[in-house]
Phi, psi and omega in degrees: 000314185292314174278335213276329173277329194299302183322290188283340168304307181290292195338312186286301175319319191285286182337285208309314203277331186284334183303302175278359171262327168317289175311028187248170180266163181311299170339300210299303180312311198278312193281341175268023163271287175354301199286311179295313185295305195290332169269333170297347184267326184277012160239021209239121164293309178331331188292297187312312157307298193316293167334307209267324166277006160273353183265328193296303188326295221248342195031257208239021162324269223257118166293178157321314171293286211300323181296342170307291175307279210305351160315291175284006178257341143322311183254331161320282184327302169316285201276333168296359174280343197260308172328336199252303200289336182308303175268028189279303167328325180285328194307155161207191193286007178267337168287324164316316177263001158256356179263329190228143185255135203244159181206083160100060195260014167290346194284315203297337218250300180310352199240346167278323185312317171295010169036047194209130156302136177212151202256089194271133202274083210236195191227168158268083198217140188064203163271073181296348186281348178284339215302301190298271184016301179270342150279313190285327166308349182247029172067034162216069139348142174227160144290127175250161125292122197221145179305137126271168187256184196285342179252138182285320202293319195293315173284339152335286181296328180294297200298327186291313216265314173327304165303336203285041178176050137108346182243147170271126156285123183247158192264145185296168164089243173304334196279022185276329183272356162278349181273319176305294223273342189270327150316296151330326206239035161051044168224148179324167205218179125237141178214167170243127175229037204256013180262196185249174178266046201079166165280343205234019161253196177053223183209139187292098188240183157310130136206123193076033156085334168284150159235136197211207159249152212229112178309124157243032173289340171272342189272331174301323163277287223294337182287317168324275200308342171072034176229157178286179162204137227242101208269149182213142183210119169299137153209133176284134163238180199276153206044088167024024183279168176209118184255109139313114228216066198278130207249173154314113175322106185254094191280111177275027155085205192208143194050004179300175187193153199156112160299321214288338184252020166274341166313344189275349185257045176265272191336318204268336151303328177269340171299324183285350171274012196260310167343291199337277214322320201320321204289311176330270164331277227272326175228053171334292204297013175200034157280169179245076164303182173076345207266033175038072178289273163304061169265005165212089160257143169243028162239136144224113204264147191214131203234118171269072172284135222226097164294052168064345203276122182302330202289338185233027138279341187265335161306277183328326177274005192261304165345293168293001196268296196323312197297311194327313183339315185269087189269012171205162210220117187083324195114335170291104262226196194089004212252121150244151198251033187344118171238141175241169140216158183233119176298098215257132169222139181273139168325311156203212191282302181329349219241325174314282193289344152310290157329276242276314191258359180278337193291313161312339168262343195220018176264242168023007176198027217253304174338133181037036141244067150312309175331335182277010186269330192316346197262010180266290205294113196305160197317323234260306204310301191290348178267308187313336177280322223245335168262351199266127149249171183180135173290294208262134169258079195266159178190145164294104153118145178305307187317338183240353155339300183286343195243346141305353161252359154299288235284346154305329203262313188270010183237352190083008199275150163313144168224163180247134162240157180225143190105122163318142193246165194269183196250156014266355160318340167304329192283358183252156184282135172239155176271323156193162205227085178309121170185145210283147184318320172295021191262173173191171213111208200233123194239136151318139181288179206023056181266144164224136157315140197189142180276334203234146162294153176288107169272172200225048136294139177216091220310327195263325174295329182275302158319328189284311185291333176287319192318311199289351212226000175285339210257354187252345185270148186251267212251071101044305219252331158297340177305130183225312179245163173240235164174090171259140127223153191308219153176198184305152209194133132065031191072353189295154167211136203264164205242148198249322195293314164263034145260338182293322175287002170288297198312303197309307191307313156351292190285316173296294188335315169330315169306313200272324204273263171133173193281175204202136186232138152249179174198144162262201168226178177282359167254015212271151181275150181300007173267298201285321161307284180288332156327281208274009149251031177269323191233049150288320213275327172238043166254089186289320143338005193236101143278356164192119171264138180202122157285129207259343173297324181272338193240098207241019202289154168273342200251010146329290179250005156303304157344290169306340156262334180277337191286323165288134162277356168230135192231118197244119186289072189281171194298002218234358213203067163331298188311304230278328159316280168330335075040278167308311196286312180315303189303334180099339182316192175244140206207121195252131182246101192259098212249150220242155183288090172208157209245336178282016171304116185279132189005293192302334211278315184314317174305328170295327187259008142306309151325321210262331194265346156279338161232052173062352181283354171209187186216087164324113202206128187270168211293349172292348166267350186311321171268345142285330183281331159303342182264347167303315164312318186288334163247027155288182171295180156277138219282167166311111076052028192285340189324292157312343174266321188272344188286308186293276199326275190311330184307325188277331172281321194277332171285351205260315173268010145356000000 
């Protein structure tokens, strides 16, 4: 009972406003839909999609203010189309010939000359609903296929105004086979076909730079029915005109029939998006955004912002390799990964922490005002931001938190974060938030936990660098240990005096073991650098030593984790653990006389030395706890268990 009043309240209502908006002159009528679409724009959530896919479409064609306007010339359009859709009973052949401009109209009057059914293809574009309208004035009625919509009453009032000059409206689902017979019976068909099939129907192509899915329900009848299909698209012009646009005729062949022959309608599909797009590309402002056209997309573009520190651009590239990884979506194959990153940089660190709580006030508004970043960000940094769209946003590091979530807000993108974020970001919602267990607080919802940093060891990747770093080794096949070490941090300071004894324990080993290559970092301090290249020449156990300040080769240290069966740590540098442990190797954590190690890092090798996975050892100790190891088990593995967790999360916000 209760919907049945429901029925007739609207039912009555849209009749009333349409009874009384119909009387109106055409002018009067057009310009308050203009108005109505325009106040309808500033409460439509919809606008923020529609924003985020003109940028992806268009990049940097259009700045902010012109992607705006075409927004709002958009929903503008929208109410004058529903002001239009309204008067359609009313129309008659003097509007036709003072309203519409025909462009190429030999085509459509030859595929009529031809006493043959055609599948006229269009889009949501312009007034596609005028389209049948303007076929029964021209003494050809079409059968259309048309949504219905969520209200029966509503939908009622649509097909009657659809209808009102001669054409039927057919209903999805069954009415596909009242579109055959109409065909079969030589009259024209209208179908749209620029929305998507689903996830898991139609077939995966490009439009707009996306691969997304593509309905092939009008190339499928027209190829059954043994007829063309003739793509037409409507555009508004100014005072209330209208241009019509008939495209090159497209024959999907005849009588074929089949799942097994739909791959053969990939050419005549893409011919009609390449129309599409043109039609697009020339009139953004009156395709129909915003209706989360890709929301089953197989591009996903992933945007790395990289505060400069390697250790946490190379976690953020690692993230993203994992996703590249994931080569199907649905069970569907096709999945590309665009990756950009922009290196961000702020005028200066103040400029940084400003930035960061000014983000708080101005993120809820943010979407096409990139421009307000300009007064943290140097020029080069604020233009690349201000141009970057991205599905996915990843990023390292506290520092860039506020501003992976602006670049979320303004593309619509997901965002990752890796690193606990300070406060008050902790309190904000993530599509996921990596972050390592020694970490302690208040943690972001979609959070996981990781014993480990995210890394880029790649079993294959690693061979090529050992390969490459082999021909610098004098015995290769001697090599046993590795060596990273870090450096100073955070008040931690590395002692010269217990690297000598390491080197020395190093040098016994040598015997027992087997040889040892080093490597610094770029934080290793320069007293401790010139020391080990002062006893380069009489450490006969160092088959290379790289200064890392000096040596800038990349496949150092991938070499070097392949190269060795024991891999020694200092105690200062969380990636390069994690780095090592990632290899399955045995990973020795070399820890040094300092009372200053910060909280979080102790807590990581604690964790890690309650599940075997690495062994702690001071440089006096080093050469026992190593040959003890060389005759153990092999370490825990964790690598492979947090790798399925991301993996699995990352398939799950596709």
């Amino acid at each position: 009972m209760r919907n049945r009043i429901s029925y007739y309240w609207v039912y009555g209502c849209v009749w009333g406003l349409a009874f009384f908006l119909s009387r109106l002159p055409l002018t009067v009528a057009c310009s308050f839909g203009k108005i109505a679409g325009l106040c309808f724009f500033y409460f439509s959530n919809r606008r923020h999609v529609a924003y985020a896919d003109i940028k992806a479409a268009f990049g940097s064609r259009f700045d902010e203010k012109q992607r705006w306007k075409i927004v709002r010339d958009l929903y503008c359009h929208l109410g004058q189309t529903g002001m239009e859709v309204i008067r359609f009973p009313f129309l008659d052949r003097r509007f036709l010939e003072q309203k519409i401009k025909f462009h190429h109209m030999e085509r459509f009057e030859e595929v009529v000359r031809a006493d043959r059914g055609v599948v006229l293809l269009t889009g949501h574009f312009g007034n596609w609903e005028l389209l049948q309208i303007i076929s029964g004035l021209l003494g050809k009625p079409i059968h259309a296929l048309a949504s219905d919509q969520k209200h029966a009453g509503l939908n009622e009032m649509l097909n009657h105004v659809r209808e009102s000059h001669g054409s039927t409206a057919i209903r999805r689902g069954i009415g596909i086979r009242a579109l055959y017979r109409a065909l079969k019976d030589k009259e024209p068909v209208g179908m749209v076909g620029d929305q998507d099939a689903g996830k898991m129907g139609g077939m995966i192509l490009p439009l707009l730079g996306r691969k997304t899915t593509v309905p092939l329900g009008a190339f499928e009848l027209a190829r059954r029915a043994g007829v063309p299909i003739l793509p037409c698209f409507i555009v508004r012009r100014e005072n209330f005109q209208h241009e019509v646009f008939f495209g090159q005729a497209i024959s999907c062949g005849e009588g074929a029939r089949g799942k097994q022959d739909a791959q053969e309608l990939e050419p005549y599909v893409r011919q009609y998006l390449k129309v599409l797009e043109e039609m697009i590309s020339q009139h953004p402002e009156q395709w129909l955004w915003g209706t989360k056209r890709w929301k089953y997309s197989w591009t996903k573009r992933i945007l790395i912002l990289s505060d400069g520190k390697p250790g946490h651009f190379k976690q953020s590239l690692a993230v993203a390799q994992q996703m590249q990884s994931l080569k199907t979506q649905y069970g569907r194959e096709g999945m590309e990964y665009p990756l950009r990153t922009i290196y961000v940089e702020f005028k200066s660190k103040w400029h940084r922490v400003f930035f960061a709580w000014t983000a708080l006030i101005l993120m809820p508004w943010m979407q096409g005002r990139l421009r307000w970043l300009t007064p943290f960000l140097k020029e080069p940094t604020a233009k690349e931001i201000r141009d970057a769209s991205a599905d996915f946003i990843i990023s390292a590091g506290a520092g860039l938190t506020a501003l992976n979530l602006c670049l979320a807000r303004e593309s619509c993108a997901k965002s990752i974060i890796l690193m606990k974020p300070g406060f008050p970001f902790n309190l904000f919602r993530y599509d996921l938030a990596l972050i390592p267990a020694h970490d302690r607080g208040n943690m972001p919802k979609e959070t996981i936990r990781t014993l480990l940093t995210p890394n880029l060891v790649d079993p294959e990747n690693l061979d090529r660098a050992k390969e490459k770093i082999r021909s610098t080794l004098r015995n290769p096949e001697r090599v046993k240990l590795a060596v990273f070490l870090g450096g100073d941090t955070r008040g931690y300071k590395m002692d010269l005096a217990e690297i000598e004894k390491m080197t020395a324990a190093l040098e016994r080993l040598a015997f027992r073991v087997g040889d040892y290559v080093i490597t610094t970092s770029r934080r290793t301090p320069q007293t401790i650098c010139q020391f080990l290249k002062s006893k380069r020449n009489v450490l006969g156990g160092c088959q290379m030593l790289v200064i890392a300040t000096e040596d800038k080769r990349p496949e150092v240290v991938g070499g070097m984790l392949a190269s060795a069966e024991i891999l020694i740590v200092s105690e200062d540098s969380i990636s390069m653990i994690s780095e090592a442990i990632a290899t399955g190797k045995k990973v020795v954590v070399l820890t040094l006389k300092t009372n200053r190690l910060p909280e979080k890092h102790q807590r990581f090798q604690a964790i890690l030395a309650e599940r075997e996975a690495i062994l702690r050892a001071r440089p006096d100790q080093l050469e026992e706890k190593i040959i003890a190891l060389g005759e153990g088990a092999a370490p825990l593995n964790v690598v492979e268990e947090e790798n399925m967790i991301l993996q699995k999360r990352l398939q799950a916000i596709l």
